[in-house]
N, C-alpha and C positions, 0 to 999 in steps of 0.2 A: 118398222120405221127406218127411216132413210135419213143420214147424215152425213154432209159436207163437212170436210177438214178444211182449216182453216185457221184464222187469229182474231182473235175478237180483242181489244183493249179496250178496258171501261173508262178506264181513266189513267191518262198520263202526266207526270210533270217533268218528265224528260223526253230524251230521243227515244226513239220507238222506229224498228228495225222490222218488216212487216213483209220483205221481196228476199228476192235472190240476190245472193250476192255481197261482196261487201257495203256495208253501209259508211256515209261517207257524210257527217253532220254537218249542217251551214252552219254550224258554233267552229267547226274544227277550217271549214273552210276559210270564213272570216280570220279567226287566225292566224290562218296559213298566206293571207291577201298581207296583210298589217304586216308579218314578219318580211313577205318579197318586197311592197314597199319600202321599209326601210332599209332593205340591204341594198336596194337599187338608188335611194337617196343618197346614200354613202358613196357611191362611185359617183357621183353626179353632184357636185358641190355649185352651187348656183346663188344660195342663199347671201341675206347680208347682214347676215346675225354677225352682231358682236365677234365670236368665237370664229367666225371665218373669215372676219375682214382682217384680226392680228395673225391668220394661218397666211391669210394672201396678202397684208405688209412683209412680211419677215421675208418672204420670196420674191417680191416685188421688184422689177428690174422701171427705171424712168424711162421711158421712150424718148426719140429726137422731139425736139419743140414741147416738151413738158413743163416749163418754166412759164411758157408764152398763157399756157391753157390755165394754170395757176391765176396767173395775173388777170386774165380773163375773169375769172371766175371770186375773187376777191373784189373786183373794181365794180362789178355788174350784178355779182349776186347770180347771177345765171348763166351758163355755157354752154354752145350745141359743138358739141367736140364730134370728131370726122375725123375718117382714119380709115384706112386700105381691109380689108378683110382679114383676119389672123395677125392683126397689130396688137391685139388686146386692149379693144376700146371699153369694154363694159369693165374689165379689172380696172383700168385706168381710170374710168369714169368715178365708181366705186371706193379707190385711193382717194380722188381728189374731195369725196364728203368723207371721208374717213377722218380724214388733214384735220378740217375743223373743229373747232373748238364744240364740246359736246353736253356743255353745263344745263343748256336745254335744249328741249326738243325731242325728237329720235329721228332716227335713218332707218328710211324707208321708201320703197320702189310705186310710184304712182302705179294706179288701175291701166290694163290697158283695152277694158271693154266698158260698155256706157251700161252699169247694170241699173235696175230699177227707175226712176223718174231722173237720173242725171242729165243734166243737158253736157255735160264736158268732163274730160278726166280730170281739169281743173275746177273741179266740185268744192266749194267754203268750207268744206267737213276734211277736206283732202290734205289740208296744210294746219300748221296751228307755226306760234313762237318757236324760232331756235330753229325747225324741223329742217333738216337736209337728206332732201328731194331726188330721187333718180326717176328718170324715163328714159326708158329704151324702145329707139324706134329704129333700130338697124335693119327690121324685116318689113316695115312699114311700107306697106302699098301706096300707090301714090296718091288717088282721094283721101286717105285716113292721114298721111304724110300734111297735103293741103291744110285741111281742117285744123288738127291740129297747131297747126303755126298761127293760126288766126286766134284761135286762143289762148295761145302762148303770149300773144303781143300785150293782150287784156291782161293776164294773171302777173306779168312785170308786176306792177305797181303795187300788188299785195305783196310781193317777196321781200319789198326794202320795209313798208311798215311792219313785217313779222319778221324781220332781221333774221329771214330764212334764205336758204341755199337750192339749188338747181342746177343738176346736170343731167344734158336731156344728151341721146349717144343717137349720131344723126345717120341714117340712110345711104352708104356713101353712091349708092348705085341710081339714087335721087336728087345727088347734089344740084342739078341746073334744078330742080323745083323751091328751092330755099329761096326764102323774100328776101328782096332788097334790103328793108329798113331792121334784118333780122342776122344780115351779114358780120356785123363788128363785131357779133357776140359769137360768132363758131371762128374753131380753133383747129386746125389739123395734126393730129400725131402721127411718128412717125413708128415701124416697127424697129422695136429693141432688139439687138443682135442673141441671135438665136445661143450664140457660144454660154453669154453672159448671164441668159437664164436661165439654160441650165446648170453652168456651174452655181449659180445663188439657188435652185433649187437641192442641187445634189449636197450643197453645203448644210443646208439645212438637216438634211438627213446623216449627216456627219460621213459625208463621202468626200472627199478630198481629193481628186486624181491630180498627176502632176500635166504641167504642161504638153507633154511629149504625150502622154498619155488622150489627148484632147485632139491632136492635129491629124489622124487619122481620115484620107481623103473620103470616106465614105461619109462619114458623122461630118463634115466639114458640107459638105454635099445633100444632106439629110435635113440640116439645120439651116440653108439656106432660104430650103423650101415652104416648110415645113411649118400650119401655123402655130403661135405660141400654145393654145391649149394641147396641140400635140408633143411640144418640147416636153409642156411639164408631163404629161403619158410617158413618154421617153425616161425622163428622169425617175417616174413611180416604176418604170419597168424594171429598171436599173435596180433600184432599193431591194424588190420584191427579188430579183434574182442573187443582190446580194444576202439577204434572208434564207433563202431555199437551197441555192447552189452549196454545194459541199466545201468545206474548210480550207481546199486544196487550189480554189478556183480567187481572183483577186480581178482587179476593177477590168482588162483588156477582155477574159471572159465573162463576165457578167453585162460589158457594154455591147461586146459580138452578140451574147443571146437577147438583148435587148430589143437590139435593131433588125436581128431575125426576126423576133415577133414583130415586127411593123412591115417586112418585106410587103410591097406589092407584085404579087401573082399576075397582076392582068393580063399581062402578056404570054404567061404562059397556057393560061387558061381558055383563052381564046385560041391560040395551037392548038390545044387538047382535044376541043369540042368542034373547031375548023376539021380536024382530019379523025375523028369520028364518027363515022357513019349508021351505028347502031341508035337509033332513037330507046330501046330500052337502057345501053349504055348511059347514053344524056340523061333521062328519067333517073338510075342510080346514080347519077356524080348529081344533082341538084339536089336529091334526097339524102346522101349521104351529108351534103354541104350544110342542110338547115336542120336535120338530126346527129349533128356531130356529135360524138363519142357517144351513142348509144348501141344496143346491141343490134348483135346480124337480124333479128326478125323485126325489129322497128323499122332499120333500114330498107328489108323486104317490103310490109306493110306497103310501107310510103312511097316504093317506086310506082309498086302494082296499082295504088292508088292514083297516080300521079296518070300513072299509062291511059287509064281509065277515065280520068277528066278530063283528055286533052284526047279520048275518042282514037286514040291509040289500037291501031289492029291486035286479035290476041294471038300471041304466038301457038300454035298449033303441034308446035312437036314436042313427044313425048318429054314429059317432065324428068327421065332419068337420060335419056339423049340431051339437057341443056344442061351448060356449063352450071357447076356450083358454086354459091356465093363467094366462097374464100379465094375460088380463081378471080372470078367479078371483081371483088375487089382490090385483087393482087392486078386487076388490070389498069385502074385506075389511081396506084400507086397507093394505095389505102392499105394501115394495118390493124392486126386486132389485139388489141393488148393483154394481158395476164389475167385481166377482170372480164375479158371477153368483149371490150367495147369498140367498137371501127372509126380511126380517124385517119384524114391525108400524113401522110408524111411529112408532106412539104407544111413548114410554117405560113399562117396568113393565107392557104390555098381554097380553104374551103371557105373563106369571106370573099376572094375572087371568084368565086362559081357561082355563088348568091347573086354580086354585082352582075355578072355576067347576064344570068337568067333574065334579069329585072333589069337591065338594062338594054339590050340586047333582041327582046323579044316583048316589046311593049302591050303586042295583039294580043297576048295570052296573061297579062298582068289577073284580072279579073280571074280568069281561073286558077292560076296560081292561089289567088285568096281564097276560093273555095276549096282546092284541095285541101291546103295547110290547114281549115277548118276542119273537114273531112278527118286529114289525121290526128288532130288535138282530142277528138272524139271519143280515141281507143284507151280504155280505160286500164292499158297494160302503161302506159308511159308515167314514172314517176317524176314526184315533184318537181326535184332536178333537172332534170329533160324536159318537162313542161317551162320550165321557167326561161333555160337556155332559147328555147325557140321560140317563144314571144316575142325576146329580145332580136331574135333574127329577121324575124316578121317584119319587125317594128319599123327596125334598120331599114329596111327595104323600103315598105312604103313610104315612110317619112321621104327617102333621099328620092323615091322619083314622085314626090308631089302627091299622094296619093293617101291624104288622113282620111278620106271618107272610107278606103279600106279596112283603119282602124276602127273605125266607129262602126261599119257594118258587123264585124265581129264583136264587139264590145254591146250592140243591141242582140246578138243573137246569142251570148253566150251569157246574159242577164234574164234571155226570154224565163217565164213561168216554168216551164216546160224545162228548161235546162237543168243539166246537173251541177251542183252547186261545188266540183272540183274544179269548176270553171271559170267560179267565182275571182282566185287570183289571176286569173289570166285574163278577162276583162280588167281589173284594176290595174294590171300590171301595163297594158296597153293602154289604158291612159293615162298612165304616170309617164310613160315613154312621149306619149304625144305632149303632156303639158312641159315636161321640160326641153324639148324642141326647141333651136333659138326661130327657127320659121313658121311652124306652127302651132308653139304653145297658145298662143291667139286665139285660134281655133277653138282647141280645145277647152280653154277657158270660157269660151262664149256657150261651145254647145252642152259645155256643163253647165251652165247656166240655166239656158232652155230646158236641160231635162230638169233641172231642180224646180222650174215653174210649171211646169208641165202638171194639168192634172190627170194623164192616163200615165205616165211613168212610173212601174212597176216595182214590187218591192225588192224585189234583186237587186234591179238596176240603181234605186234610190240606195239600198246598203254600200254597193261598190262605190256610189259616189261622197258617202260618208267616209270613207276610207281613203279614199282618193283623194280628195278637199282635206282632210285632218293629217293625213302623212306626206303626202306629196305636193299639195298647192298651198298650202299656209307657211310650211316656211321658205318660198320665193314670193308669193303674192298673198299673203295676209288678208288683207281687205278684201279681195274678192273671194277667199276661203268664205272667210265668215259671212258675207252676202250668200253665200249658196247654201251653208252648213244651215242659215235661219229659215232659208226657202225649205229646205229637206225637214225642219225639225216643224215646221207647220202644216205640211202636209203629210207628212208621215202618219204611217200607219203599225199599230202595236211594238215590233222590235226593230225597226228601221227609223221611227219614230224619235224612238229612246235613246236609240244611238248615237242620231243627230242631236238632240238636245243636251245629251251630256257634250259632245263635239264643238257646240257652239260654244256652250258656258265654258268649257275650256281653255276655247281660242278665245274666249273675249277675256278671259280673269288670267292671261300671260301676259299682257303690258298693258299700262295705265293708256297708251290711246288708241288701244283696240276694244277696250273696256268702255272707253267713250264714246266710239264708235255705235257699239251695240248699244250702251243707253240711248243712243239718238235714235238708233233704229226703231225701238221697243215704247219711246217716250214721244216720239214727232215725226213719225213713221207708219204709226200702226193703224191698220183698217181696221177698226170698230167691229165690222159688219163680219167679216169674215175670220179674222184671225185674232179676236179678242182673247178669246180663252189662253189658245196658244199664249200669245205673248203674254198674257196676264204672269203665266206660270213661268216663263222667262225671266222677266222684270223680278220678281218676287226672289225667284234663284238666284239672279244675279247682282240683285240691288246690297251694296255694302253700306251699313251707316258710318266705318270710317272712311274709307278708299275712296281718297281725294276730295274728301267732304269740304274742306277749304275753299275748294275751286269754284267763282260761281256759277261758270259754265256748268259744273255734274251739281251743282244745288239746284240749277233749275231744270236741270233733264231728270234727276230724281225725281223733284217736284212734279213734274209731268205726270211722269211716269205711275207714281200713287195716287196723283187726280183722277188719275182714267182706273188705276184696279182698286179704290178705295169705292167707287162709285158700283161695284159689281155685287148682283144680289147677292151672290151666294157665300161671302164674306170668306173666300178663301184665304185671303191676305191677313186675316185674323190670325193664323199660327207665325208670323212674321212680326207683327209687334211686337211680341217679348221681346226680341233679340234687338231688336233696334230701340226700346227703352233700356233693356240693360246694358245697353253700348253707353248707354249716356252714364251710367254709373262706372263700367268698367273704365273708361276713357273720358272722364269728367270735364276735360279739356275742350269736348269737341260737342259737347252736348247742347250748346247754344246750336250749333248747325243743325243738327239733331232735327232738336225741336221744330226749329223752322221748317225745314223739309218738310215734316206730317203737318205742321201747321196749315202751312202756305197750301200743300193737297186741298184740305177740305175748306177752306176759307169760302171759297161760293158758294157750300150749300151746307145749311146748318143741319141738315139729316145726316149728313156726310159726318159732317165736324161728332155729332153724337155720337155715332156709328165708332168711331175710332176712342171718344172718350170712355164709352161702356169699357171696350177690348181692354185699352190701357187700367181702368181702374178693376176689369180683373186681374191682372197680372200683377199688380199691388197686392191684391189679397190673397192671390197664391203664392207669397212669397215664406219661405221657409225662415229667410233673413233678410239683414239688410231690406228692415220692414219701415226706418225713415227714410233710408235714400230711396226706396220706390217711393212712398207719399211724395217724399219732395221732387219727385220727378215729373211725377204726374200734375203735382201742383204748378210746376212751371208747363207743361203741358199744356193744361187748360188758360195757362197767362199767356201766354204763346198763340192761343186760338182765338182768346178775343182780340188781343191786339190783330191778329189779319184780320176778323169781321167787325174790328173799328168798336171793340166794346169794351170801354172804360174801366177799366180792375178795380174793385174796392176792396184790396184785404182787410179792412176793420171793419166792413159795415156792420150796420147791425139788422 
């Protein structure tokens, strides 16, 4: 008898480890997505939470004409503010709803894709009382530019009866397309002197340099140019070298090493690669530039690689006849430090060589993307190094117009077939592409498509669970949670689950994201297709206090148990207790309560039963408090007749 070795597993309830090699869990991967996500969140502050509208007052410098745009915007309720590129219109924007008075409402950033049956991103569900309203159309193409303004003129007249606010941040590179009768309401700002914000940022950070210490013709020269979200980089760099630099060093070296990280290389880069004639040369300075600080055989790897996609002749002479690496890169002015890792010397050089490539050599952009694919592949490069060069990737295509690059790898690095260490590197790219201020658009939309998609696959649906819940919800909220309910509807076993808990999440963080989701789940929902789904939604997320006052959520509750009170299989049955017992814990609110389940079943008296049975068992399973349940249930059923118009006789006989 004849027997094959091998692994048999009868039954697993974890990972199961079955090939060669290290094994590498999509539990440990997902992980690994969630943790890069948020640390790339942190360097990228966009948001208009609370906590980062008082980080960006406290720094906040006024621009020229900011008094004007005030007045504007108090007299009208609405402003299209305008302003030069690097003026910092979206902070300003941001300031000017901050200003207001915040007793109701919230702040928060309109949609900027038409998801689901919206006809307009000025949607009736989009605004409520109080609320102060931002839109950002400063990348706005000029059809979506048009449009927009046509319904801006309409949505006026609801902002004054919801004594709501509006600042919409205008296109400036679109100004001749702004309407006539739309003119008195834009405001132009001017840019605020670069000196002023950084010294209010550097103060914050309790750096205080003296004047003399400020007039330095380079930073003088730096600051003119330079736009504001780069001043305040300038200033973080500053802090960070005040933190790191040794005891010895005081504010003229820490602002020297500052402004050295920001040097632009281009020119010299362009020498470099002008009077180089080695095409293997070139193939190592672009490799070394998007694997910086990694070791000498990544850097090898990814030249050879490089030589090779771009059909590069092979060099034929003996391999002990060719220079070795460390001269290679002593040619290129490259060193390798104590831990063995290879970077340029020169500060900012290897971000000029990136430029260079992808700027420079547009024919070959396309293969560039597959190489860089090609090397992400090698399952030698760790976390770090993978994460670093995503971000380089990213860089690149974004600046030369090119997200379908992103997305090409972000579809093949999700495929079935892929290894799931790839997982953050897909996420991570399009977290890069959504916070884009030119193409987060984009990416917004095609995450959309893939969330309605029914062949998008379970990777790819994970990664976008990850992506939507760390990276798009808190800049775009509302269009999170439209995706995160698309993903938790069609999802499938643990991408599924994912999204579901994702959604309930982001809709149970504020009361009109919460509202939101009841509308979608309550006067939204397809019967046909996604009953169950949402059924199990609704139930999750329905609270019998949270905001029970409001009649707005008394009638989207009510909805919402008409439709899952009406479902055979009486799942909504383990949800009564809790919303009867609310009426006893919260005695307060129990009139609303009742109404709610009441008003549910009032059309159909099978209905109305169905829920009287449930209730009068949870009466009889009670341990205690065995009159407040009677009495609960007895206004229950008082509660029922009065919606089906049936006259109460507590004495009859």
């Amino acid at each position: 008898m004849t027997e094959t070795g091998g692994t048999y597993v009868h039954e697993s309830h974890g990972s199961v480890h079955g090939g060669e090699g290290p094994q590498y869990n999509f539990y440990v991967a997902a992980a690994a997505a969630t943790s890069r996500l948020r640390d790339q969140a942190g360097h990228r502050p966009r948001t208009i939470s609370r906590t980062d509208r008082i980080h960006l007052y406290q720094r906040f410098v006024d621009p020229p004409q900011f008094t004007r745009v005030r007045e504007v915007l108090r007299e009208a309720r609405v402003v299209l503010l305008d302003g030069p590129p690097g003026s910092g219109r979206r902070a300003a924007a941001v300031m000017l709803l901050h200003e207001l008075p915040d007793s109701r409402g919230s702040l928060h950033e309109l949609p900027d894709t038409l998801d689901d049956s919206a006809a307009s991103i000025f949607d009736a569900r989009e605004a409520s009382a109080g609320d102060r309203l931002l839109l950002d159309l400063s990348e706005a193409e000029e059809a979506r530019y048009v449009d927009i303004q046509r319904d801006l003129f309409a949505f006026r007249d609801r902002l004054s009866a919801l004594d709501a606010h509006l600042v919409v941040v205008l296109p400036h590179h679109l100004g001749y397309l702004l309407r006539d009768d739309l003119r008195h309401l834009s405001a132009e700002i001017g840019r605020p002197s670069g000196m002023r914000v950084l010294a209010r940022h550097l103060r914050c950070e309790n750096i205080e340099p003296t004047a003399t210490e400020l007039e330095g013709k380079e930073l003088r020269g730096y600051l003119a140019r330079a736009p504001l979200r780069t001043v305040a980089a300038l200033a973080d760099g500053i802090r960070r070298h005040r933190d790191t630099d040794g005891a010895d060093r005081e504010f003229p070296q820490w602002l020297a090493a500052a402004l050295a990280d920001e040097h632009d290389q281009a020119g010299r880069v362009a020498a470099d690669i002008a009077a180089e004639d080695s095409g293997r040369r070139r193939a190592l300075l672009l490799s070394l530039a998007m694997f910086h600080g990694s070791p000498p055989s990544t850097i090898l790897s990814a030249t050879n690689t490089l030589l090779k996609a771009l059909s590069h002749p092979h060099d034929e002479t003996p391999r002990l006849d060719r220079t070795d690496l460390y001269a290679e890169f002593t040619a290129v002015r490259a060193e390798v430090d104590t831990d063995g890792r290879v970077s340029f010397a020169l500060p900012g050089y290897d971000s000029a060589v990136r430029d260079h490539f992808w700027t420079y050599m547009p024919d070959v952009r396309r293969q560039l993307r597959d190489w860089f694919r090609d090397c992400m592949s090698s399952p030698g490069l760790d976390p770090g190094e993978r994460q670093a060069a995503v971000a380089r990737f990213a860089e690149q295509g974004l600046r030369c117009q090119r997200p379908e690059d992103l997305r090409a790898l972000v579809e093949r690095w999700t495929r079935t077939d892929a290894s799931p260490r790839c997982l953050p590197d897909a996420a991570q790219l399009l977290a890069f592409g959504l916070s884009d201020d030119q193409h987060g658009r984009y990416f917004r939309q095609q995450i959309y498509d893939w969330s309605t998609a029914a062949d998008t696959n379970e990777h790819l649906r994970h990664a976008l669970v990850l992506v939507c819940s760390e990276s798009m919800a808190p800049t775009h909220p509302d269009q999170a949670l439209v995706r995160l309910h698309h993903l938790a509807r069609r999802g499938k076993a643990r991408d599924g689950v994912a999204a579901q808990k994702a959604v309930l999440s982001l809709a149970r963080s504020e009361n009109r994201l919460y509202e939101l989701m009841l509308t979608r789940l309550s006067t939204d929902r397809d019967q046909r297709w996604w009953a169950d789904r949402d059924s199990a939604l609704f139930l999750a997320l329905a609270d019998p206090i949270r905001r029970i006052r409001s009649p707005r959520v008394q009638a989207l509750l009510t909805q919402g148990w008409s439709a899952t009170l009406r479902r055979a299989d009486e799942s909504w049955a383990g949800y009564v207790p809790h919303w009867l017992s609310a009426c006893i814990e919260y005695a307060e609110h129990r009139g609303h309560i009742l109404e709610v389940l009441a008003a549910a079943c009032a059309a159909d008296s099978r209905t109305a039963g169905r829920l009287y049975r449930a209730a009068r068992a949870w009466q009889h399973a009670a341990d205690g408090a065995i009159a407040d349940r009677a009495d609960t249930v007895d206004h229950l059923l008082r509660a029922i007749d009065i919606q089906q118009g049936i006259e109460s006789y507590p004495c009859a006989v």
